[in-house]
PALOTOR-60814 format. One record per residue (C-alpha): residue number from 1; residue in three letters; x, y, z. Coordinates in nm, 3 decimals, padded with zeros to 5 digits, m for minus. Layout:
<sites>
(site NUM 'ala' (X Y Z)),
...
</sites>
This chain:
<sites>
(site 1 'unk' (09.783 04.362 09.219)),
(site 2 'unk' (10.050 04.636 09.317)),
(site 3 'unk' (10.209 04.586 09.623)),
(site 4 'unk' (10.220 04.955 09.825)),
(site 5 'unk' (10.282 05.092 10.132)),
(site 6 'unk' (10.068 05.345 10.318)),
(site 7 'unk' (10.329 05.639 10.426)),
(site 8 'unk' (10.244 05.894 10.712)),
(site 9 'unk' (10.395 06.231 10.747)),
(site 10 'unk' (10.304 06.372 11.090)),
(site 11 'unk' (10.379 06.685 11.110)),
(site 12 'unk' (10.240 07.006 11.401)),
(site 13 'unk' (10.094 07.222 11.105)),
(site 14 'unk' (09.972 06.895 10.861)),
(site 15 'unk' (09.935 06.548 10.824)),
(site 16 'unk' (09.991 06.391 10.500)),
(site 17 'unk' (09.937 06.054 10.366)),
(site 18 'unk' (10.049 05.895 10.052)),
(site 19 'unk' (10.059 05.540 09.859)),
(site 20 'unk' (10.440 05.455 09.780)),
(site 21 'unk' (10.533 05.217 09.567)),
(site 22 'unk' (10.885 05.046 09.656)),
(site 23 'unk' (11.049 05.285 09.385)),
(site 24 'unk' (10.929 05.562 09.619)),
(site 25 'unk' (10.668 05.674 09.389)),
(site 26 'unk' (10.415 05.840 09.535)),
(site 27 'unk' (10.093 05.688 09.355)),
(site 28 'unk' (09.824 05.943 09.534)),
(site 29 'unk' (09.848 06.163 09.806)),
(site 30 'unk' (09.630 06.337 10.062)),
(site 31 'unk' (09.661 06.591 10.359)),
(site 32 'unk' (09.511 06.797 10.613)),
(site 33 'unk' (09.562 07.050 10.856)),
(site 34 'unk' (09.670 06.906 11.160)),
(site 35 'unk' (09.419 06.969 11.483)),
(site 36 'unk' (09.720 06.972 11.675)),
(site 37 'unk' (09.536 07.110 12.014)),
(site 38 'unk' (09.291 06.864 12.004)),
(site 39 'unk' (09.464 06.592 12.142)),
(site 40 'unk' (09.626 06.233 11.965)),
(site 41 'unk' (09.235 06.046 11.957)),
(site 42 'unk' (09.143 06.342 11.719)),
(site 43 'unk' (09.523 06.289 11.498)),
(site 44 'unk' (09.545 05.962 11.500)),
(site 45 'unk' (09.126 05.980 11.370)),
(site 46 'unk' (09.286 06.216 11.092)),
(site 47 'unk' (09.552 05.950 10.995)),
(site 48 'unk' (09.356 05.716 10.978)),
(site 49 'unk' (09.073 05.911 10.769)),
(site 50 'unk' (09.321 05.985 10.473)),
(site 51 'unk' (09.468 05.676 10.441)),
(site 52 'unk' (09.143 05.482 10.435)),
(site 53 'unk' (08.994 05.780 10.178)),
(site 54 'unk' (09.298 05.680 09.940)),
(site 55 'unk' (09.268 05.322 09.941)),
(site 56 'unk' (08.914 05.390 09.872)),
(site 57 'unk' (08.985 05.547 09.587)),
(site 58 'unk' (09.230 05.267 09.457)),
(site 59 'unk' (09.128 04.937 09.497)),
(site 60 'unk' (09.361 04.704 09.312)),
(site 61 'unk' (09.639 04.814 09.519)),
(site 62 'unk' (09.803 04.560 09.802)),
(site 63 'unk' (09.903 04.704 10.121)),
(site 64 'unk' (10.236 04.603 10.269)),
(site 65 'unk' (10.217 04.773 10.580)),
(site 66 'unk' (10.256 05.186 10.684)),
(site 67 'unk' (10.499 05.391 10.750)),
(site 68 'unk' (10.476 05.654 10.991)),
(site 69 'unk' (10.697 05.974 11.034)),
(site 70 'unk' (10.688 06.166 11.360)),
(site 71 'unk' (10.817 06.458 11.503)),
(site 72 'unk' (10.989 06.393 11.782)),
(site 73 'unk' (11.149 06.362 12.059)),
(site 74 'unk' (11.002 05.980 11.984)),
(site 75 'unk' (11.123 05.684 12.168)),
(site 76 'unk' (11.091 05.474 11.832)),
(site 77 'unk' (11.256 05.125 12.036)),
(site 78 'unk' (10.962 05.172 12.241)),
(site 79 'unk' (10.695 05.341 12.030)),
(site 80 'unk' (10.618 05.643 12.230)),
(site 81 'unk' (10.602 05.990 12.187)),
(site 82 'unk' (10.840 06.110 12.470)),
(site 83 'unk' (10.709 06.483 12.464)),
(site 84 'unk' (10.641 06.634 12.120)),
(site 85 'unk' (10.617 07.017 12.181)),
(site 86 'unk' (10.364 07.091 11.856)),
(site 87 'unk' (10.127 06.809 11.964)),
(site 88 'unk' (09.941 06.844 12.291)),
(site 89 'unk' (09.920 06.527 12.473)),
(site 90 'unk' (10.147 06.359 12.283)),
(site 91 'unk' (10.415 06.314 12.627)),
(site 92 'unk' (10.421 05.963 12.686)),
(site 93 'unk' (10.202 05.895 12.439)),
(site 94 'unk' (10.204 05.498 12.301)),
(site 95 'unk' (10.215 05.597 11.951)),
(site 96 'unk' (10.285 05.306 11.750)),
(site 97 'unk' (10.022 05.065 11.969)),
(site 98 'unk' (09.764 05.301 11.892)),
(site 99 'unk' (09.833 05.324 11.563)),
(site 100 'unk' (09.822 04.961 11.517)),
(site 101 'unk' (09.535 04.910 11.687)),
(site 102 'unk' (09.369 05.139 11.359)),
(site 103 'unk' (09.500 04.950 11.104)),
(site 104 'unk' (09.518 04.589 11.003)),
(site 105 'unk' (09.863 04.606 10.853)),
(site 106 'unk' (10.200 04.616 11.046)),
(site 107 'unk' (10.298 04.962 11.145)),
(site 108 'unk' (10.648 05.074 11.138)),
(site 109 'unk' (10.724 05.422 11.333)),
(site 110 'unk' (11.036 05.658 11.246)),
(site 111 'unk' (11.102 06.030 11.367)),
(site 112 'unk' (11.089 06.238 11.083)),
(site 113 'unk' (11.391 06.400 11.019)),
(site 114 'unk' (11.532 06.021 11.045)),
(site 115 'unk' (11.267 05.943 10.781)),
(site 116 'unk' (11.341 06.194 10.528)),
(site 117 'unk' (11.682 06.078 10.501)),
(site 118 'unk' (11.619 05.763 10.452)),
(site 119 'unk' (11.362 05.910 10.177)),
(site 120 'unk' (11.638 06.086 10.021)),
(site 121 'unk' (11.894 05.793 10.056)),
(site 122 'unk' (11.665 05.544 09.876)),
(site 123 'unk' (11.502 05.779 09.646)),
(site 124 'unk' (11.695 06.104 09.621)),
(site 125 'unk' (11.931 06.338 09.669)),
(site 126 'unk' (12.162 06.066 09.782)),
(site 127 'unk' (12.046 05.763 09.649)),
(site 128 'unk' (12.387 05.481 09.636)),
(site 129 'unk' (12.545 05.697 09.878)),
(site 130 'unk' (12.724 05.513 10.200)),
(site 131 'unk' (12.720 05.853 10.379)),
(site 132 'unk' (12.504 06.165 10.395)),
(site 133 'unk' (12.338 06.483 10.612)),
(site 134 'unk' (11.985 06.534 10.581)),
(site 135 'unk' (11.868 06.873 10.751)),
(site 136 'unk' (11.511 07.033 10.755)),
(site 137 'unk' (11.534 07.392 10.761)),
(site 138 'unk' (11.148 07.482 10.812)),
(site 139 'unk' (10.914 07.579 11.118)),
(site 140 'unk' (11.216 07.422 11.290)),
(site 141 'unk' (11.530 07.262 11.250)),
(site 142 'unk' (11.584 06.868 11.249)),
(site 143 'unk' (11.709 06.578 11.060)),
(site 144 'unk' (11.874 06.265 10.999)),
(site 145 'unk' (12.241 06.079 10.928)),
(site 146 'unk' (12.353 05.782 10.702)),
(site 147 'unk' (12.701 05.685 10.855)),
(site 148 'unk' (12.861 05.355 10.659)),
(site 149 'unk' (12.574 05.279 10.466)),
(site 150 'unk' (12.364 05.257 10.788)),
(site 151 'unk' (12.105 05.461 10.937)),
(site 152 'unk' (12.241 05.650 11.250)),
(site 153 'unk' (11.897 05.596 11.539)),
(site 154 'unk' (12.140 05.597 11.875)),
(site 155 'unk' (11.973 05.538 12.187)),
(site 156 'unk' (11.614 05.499 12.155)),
(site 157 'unk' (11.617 05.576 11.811)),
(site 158 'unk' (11.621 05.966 11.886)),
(site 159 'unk' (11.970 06.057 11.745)),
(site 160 'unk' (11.982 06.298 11.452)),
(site 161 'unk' (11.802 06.651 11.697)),
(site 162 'unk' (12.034 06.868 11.467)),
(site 163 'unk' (11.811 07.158 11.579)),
(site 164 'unk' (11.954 07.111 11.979)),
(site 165 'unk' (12.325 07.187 11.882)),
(site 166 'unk' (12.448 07.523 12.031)),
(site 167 'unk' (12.539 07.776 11.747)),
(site 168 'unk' (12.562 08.124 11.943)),
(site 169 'unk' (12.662 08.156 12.293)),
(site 170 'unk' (12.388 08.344 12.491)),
(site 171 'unk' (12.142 08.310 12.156)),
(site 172 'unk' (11.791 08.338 12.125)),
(site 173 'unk' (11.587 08.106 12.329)),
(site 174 'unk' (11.478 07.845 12.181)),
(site 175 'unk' (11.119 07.607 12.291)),
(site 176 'unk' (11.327 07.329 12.420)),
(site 177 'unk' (11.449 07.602 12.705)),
(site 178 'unk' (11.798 07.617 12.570)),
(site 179 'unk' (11.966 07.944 12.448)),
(site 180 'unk' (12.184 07.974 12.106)),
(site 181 'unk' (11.994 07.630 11.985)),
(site 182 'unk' (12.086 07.594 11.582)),
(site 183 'unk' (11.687 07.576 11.545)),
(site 184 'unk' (11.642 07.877 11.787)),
(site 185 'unk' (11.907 08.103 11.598)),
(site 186 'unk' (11.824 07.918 11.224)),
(site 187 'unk' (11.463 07.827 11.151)),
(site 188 'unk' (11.233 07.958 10.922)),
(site 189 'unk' (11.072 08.098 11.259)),
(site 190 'unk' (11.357 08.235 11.385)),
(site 191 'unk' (11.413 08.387 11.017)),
(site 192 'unk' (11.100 08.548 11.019)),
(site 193 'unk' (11.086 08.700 11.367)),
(site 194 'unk' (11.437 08.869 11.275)),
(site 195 'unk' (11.281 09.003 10.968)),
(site 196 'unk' (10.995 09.203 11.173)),
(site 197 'unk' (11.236 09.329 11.413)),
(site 198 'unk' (11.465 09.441 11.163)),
(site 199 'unk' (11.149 09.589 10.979)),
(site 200 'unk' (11.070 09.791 11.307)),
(site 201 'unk' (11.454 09.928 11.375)),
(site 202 'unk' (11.508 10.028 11.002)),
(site 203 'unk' (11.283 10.217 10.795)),
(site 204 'unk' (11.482 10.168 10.443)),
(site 205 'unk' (11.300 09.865 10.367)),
(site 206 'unk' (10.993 09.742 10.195)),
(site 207 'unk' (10.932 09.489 10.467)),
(site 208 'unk' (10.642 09.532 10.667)),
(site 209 'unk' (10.533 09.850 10.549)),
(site 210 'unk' (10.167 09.987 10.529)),
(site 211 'unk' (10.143 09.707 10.846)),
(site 212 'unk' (10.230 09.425 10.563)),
(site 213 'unk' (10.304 09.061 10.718)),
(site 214 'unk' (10.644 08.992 10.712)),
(site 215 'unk' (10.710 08.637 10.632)),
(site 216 'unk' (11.022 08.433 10.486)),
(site 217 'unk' (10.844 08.443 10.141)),
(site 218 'unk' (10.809 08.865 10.115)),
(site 219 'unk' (11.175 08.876 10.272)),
(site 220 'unk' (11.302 08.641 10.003)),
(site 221 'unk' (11.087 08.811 09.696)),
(site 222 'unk' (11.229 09.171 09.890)),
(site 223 'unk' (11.587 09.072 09.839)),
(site 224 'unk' (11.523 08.960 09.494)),
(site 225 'unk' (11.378 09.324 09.400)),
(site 226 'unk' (11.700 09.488 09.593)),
(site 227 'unk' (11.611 09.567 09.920)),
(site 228 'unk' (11.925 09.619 10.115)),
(site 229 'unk' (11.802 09.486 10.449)),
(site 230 'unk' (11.573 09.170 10.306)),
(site 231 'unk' (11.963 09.104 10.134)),
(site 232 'unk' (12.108 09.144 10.458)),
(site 233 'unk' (11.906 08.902 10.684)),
(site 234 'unk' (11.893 08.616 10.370)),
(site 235 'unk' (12.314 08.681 10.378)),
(site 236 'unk' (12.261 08.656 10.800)),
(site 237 'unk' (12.071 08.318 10.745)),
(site 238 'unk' (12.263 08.149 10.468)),
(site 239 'unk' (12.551 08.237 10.742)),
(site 240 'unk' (12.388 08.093 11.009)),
(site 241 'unk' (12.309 07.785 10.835)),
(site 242 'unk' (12.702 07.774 10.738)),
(site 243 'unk' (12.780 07.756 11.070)),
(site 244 'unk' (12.587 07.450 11.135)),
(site 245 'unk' (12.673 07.251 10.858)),
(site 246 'unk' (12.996 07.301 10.888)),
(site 247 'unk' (13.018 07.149 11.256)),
(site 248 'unk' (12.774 06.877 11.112)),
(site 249 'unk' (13.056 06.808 10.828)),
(site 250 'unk' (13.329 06.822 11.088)),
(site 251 'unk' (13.143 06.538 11.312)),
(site 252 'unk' (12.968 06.318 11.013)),
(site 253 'unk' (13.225 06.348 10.742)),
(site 254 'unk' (12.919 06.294 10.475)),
(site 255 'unk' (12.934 06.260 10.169)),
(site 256 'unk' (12.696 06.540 10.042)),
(site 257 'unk' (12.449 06.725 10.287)),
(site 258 'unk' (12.097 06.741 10.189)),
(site 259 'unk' (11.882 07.037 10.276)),
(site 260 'unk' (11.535 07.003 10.267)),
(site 261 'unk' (11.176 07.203 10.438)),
(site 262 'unk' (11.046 07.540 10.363)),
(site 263 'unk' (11.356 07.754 10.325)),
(site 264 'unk' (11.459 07.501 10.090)),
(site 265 'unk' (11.276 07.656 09.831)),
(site 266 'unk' (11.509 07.937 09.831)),
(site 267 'unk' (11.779 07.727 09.812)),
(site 268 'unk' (11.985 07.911 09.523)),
(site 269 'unk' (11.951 08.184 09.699)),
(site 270 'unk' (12.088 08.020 10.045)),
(site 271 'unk' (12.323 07.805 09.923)),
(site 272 'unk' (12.608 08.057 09.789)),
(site 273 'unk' (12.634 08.198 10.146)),
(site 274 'unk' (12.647 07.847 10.285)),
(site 275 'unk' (12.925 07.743 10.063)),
(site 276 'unk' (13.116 08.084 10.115)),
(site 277 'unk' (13.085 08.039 10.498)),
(site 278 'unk' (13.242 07.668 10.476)),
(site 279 'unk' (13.484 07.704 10.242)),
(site 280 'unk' (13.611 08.005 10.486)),
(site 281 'unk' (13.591 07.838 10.838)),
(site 282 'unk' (13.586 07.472 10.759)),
(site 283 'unk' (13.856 07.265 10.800)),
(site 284 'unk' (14.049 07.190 10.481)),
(site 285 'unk' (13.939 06.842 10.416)),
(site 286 'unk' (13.622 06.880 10.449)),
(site 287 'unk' (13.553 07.238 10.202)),
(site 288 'unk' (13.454 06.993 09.891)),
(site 289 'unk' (13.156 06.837 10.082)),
(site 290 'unk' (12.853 06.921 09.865)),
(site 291 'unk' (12.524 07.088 09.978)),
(site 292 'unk' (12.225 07.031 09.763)),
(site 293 'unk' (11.905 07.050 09.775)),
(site 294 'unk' (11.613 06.754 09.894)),
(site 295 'unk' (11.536 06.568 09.522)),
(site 296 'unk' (11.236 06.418 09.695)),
(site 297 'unk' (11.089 06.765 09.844)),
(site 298 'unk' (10.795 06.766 10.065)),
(site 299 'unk' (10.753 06.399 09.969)),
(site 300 'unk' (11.115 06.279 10.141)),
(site 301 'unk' (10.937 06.217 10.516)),
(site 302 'unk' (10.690 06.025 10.321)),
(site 303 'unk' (10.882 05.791 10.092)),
(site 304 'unk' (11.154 05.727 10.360)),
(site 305 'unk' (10.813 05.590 10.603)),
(site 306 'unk' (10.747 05.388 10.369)),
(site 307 'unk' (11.034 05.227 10.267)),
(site 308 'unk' (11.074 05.140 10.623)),
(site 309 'unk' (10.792 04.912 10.541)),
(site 310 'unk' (10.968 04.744 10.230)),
(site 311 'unk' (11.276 04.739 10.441)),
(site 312 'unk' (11.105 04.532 10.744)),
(site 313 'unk' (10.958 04.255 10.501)),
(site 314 'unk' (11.266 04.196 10.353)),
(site 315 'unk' (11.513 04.215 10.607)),
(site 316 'unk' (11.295 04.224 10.912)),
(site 317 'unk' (11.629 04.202 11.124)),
(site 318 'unk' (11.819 04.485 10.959)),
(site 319 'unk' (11.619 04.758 10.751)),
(site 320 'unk' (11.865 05.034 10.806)),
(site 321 'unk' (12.105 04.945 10.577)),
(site 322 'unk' (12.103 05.039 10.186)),
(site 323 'unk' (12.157 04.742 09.957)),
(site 324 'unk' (12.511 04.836 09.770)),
(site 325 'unk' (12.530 04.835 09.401)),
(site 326 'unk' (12.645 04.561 09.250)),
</sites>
């Protein structure tokens, strides 16, 4: 019988479940929208309904444990959801005894930029590597560090809030109440909302006219027919995203950065900018760092939750660190 492990994405828009074998394959997969307003009975009822719909539908397979990945801010030492902004009711929230208390198999709980790095340590982008950058670029900004072949958690297991770093003095304002936040100036959100403003100011576009949506997607398939301004704001973002990987190099010193989430699929497009920006304003030791993009895609939040479970049962007292080649 295969052993697997049941891995949880959490996420404010959808939850996703998968079965992950410990090669971070993911064997079948399910998802739903998330009813984010309807409080964490109703989410933790949708967890718990995909994961027991897949092992339904595959009944030879052993279950090590799951593997859950949460936005955050998430106390993971203590297993509660400190005050996650997309969820209502999640402040305070015992996550990870509540979970349990659904499923017979141990529970392991990991905020979800932290998880997709690990995802793309074991599995991807930087599998072998002792040292690496994982940033989501999507409805917001997060994301997770390998430092010396160790996962970085700091105090309560909430480092890695990439999206919190100030970028531009006096910036946009961002949800957590700060101004100039990397997520606030940087996010697919904050992407967007520049492109309808721009579309409003400047008539020479494509964007938004005949009351169109404006969305990253049009922008991106704008610029790629020519338009001058959908050019200008992806050249804008790719610089903006420069600016905070570069000050992420400076402070991790990884050994490749991994970008991953919805702008991510635009990544050829992004990543010329990025590079340009860094190899202009970074310091000189640290221009041949390597950007690329998540191997794992939407499925790196999922196989790193579940490899937390692998990485319990074997080493119960240290699962952060990657086992070295040999």
């Amino acid at each position: 019988m295969k052993q697997i492990a049941i891995g949880i994405d959490l996420g404010g828009t959808q939850v996703r479940a998968a079965l992950v074998d410990e090669q971070g394959n993911i064997l079948a997969r399910a998802e739903d929208r998330t009813d984010a307003a309807a409080g964490p009975e109703r989410v933790l009822s949708q967890i718990h309904g995909l994961a027991e719909g897949l092992l339904a539908a595959s009944p030879t397979v052993s279950v090590v444990g799951v593997g859950v990945s949460a936005p955050g801010p998430i106390d993971t030492v203590a297993g509660v959801a400190s005050d996650v902004p997309t969820l209502a009711g999640f402040a305070g929230f015992p996550l990870k005894a509540k979970l349990q208390a659904r499923f017979p198999f141990p529970v392991s709980l990991e905020n979800d930029g932290i998880a997709a790095a690990i995802g793309e340590w074991r599995f991807g982008a930087g599998r072998a590597l002792d040292n690496l950058v994982y940033l989501t670029v999507s409805t917001g900004i997060g994301g997770g560090i390998v430092a010396d072949g160790r996962v970085l958690r700091g105090r309560k297991g909430m480092a890695g809030h990439i999206g919190h770093m100030s970028v531009m003095p006096d910036g946009a304002l961002c949800p957590c109440g700060n101004r100039g936040c990397f997520e606030a100036c940087g996010s697919g959100t904050a992407f967007t909302l520049r492109a309808r403003m721009r579309a409003i100011e400047c008539g020479e576009t494509v964007l938004g006219r005949d009351g169109a949506t404006i969305d990253s997607q049009h922008v991106f398939a704008a610029a790629r027919q020519g338009d001058r301004v959908a050019n200008q704001l992806v050249d804008e973002e790719a610089e903006i995203l420069g600016r905070g990987i570069m000050s992420l190099v400076h402070i991790f010193s990884p050994d490749i950065v991994v970008m991953g989430g919805g702008l991510s699929n635009e990544f050829d497009r992004l990543h010329p900018g990025i590079e340009a920006y860094i190899a202009r304003w970074a310091m000189p030791a640290f221009r041949d760092v390597k950007i690329v993009r998540a191997a794992m895609g939407q499925n790196s939040g999922l196989a790193g939750a579940a490899a937390l479970v692998f990485l319990a049962e074997k080493s119960p007292r240290d699962y952060s660190r990657q086992p070295r080649k040999t």
